[in-house]
N, C-alpha and C positions, 0 to 999 in steps of 0.2 A: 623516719628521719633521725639522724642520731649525730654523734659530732663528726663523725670522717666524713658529713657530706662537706665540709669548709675542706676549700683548696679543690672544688669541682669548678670544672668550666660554668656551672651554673651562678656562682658565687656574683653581686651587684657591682656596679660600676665604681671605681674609684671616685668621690667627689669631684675632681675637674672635669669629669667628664662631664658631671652635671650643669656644671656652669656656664655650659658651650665654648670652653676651649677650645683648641684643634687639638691633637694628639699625633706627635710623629712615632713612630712606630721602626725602628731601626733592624738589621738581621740579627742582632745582638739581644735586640727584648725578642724576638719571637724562638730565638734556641730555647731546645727544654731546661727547669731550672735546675735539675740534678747533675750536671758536669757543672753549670756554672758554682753552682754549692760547691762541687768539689774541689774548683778550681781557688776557689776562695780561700777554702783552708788549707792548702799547698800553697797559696804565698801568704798567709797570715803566718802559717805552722811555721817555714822556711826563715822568715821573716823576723821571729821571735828568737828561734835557734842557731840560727848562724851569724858569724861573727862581723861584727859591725865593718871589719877590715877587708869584706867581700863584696865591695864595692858594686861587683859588677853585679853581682845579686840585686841590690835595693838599686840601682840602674834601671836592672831591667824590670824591676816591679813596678820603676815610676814609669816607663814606657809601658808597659801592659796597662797600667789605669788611665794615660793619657788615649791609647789605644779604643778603650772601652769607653770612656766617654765621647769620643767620634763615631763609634759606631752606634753606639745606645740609640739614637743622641743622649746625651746628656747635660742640662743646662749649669753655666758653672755657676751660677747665683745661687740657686736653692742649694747646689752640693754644696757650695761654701760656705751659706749658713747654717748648714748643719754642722759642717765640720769645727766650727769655732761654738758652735753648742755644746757639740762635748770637747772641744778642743782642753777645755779645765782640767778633767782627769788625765789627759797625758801631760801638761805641766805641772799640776800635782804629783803626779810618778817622778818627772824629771828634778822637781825641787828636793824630795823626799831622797833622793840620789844622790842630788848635790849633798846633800844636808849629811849622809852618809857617805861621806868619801873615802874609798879604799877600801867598803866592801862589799863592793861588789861592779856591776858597767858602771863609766858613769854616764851623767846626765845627758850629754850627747845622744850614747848610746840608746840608755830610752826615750830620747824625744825623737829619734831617728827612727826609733823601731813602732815608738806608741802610736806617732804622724802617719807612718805608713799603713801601719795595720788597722788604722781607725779608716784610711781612704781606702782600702780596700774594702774593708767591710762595706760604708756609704755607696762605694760606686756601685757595687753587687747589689745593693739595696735599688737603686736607681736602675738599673737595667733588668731586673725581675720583678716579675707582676708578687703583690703577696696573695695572692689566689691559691698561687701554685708555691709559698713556700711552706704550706704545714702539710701539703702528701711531701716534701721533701724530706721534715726532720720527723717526719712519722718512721717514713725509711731508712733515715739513719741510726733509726732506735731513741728518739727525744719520747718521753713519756708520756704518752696519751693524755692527761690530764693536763700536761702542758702547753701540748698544740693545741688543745681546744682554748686553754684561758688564752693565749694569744691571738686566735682568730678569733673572738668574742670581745676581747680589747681591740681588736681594728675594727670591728662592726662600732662599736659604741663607741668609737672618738668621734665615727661620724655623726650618732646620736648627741654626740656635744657640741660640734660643731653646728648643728642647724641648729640648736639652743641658743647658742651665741648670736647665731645669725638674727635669731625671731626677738632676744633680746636686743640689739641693736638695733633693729628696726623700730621696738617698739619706745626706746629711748629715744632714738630720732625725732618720732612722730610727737616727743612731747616734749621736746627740747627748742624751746626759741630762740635761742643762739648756739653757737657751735662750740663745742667744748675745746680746750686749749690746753696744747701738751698732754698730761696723763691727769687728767683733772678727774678723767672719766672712766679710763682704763685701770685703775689698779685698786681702788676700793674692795677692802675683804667685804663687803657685803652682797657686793655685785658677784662677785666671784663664788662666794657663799650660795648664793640664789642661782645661780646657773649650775653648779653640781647639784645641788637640791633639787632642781627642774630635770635635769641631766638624769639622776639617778631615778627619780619616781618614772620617767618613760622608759626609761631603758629596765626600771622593773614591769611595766607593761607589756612591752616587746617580751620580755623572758614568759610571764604566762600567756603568751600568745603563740610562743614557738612550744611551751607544754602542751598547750592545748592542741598544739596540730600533730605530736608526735614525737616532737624533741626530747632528748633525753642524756 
């Protein structure tokens, strides 16, 4: 076992599948993700390069994600909050723009170009499985060492995720009244103790895939 086995069909279930969600499955999640990869960066690339006055360009790119998300399906709730998650660094660009006026697009321009090419990226993320995206930038030539840290970081967010979960629960069970607003969510100690938890299992799990062969 070695790291090219991440991004096989044998790779675990996403978390909601855990939960007993349902899963709709669109023709758009089931294409391979090597054209959709490609596809991605032909209206990122395009996107970035051509001139904000090509209207019919960023047109058509907002019709191709409006596209992809009917087919995916894709819910617009989660995209949207992702998208105002990082939505900061493309009005950081566009402020830094303003701030610099005359030299160089302005701020328009980058918020036009950053908006789009930030929903591009998201929706591609939402319509392919990440199984199947590190045999993709393995074959684009992304450097071995990379793919593997990034499919070892989606293994273990799930490892932090039931963290939280087993922490939650077990505050509940000794909590007598219900906590109010962020009384209970935002504490660096809580936060402290679930990466500390987080981390000592997810060093478990690492000599346990040594031990079977991982390397």
């Amino acid at each position: 076992m070695s790291g090219t086995h991440f991004g096989s069909s044998h790779a675990p279930l996403p978390p909601e599948a855990h939960r007993g969600s349902p899963r709709r499955d669109g023709w758009l999640r089931r294409l391979p993700a090597g054209p959709k990869f490609a596809a991605m960066l032909v209206l990122v690339f395009g996107t970035a390069v051509l001139p904000v006055t090509w209207i019919w360009w960023h047109m058509t790119v907002a019709v191709l994600l409006l596209t992809a998300m009917v087919a995916g399906p894709v819910a617009p709730g989660p995209l949207l909050r992702r998208l105002l998650c990082f939505s900061p660094f493309v009005a950081g660009a566009a402020v830094a723009a303003a701030w610099h006026r005359g030299a160089g697009p302005g701020w328009e321009a980058v918020a036009l170009r950053g908006g789009l090419s930030l929903s591009t990226v998201l929706v591609f993320a939402a319509v392919t499985p990440f199984a199947a995206l590190p045999g993709v930038l393995r074959r684009a030539g992304v450097p071995q060492l990379l793919v593997t840290t990034l499919a070892l970081m989606h293994r273990y967010l799930c490892v932090l995720d039931d963290e939280r979960q087993r922490m939650q629960r077990a505050r509940a069970s000794r909590t007598l009244r219900r906590p109010q607003g962020f009384a209970w969510a935002m504490p660096a100690e809580v936060v402290g103790r679930l990466f500390v938890r987080a981390s000592e299992r997810a060093e478990r799990i690492y000599l346990a895939m040594c031990a079977r062969g991982w390397r």
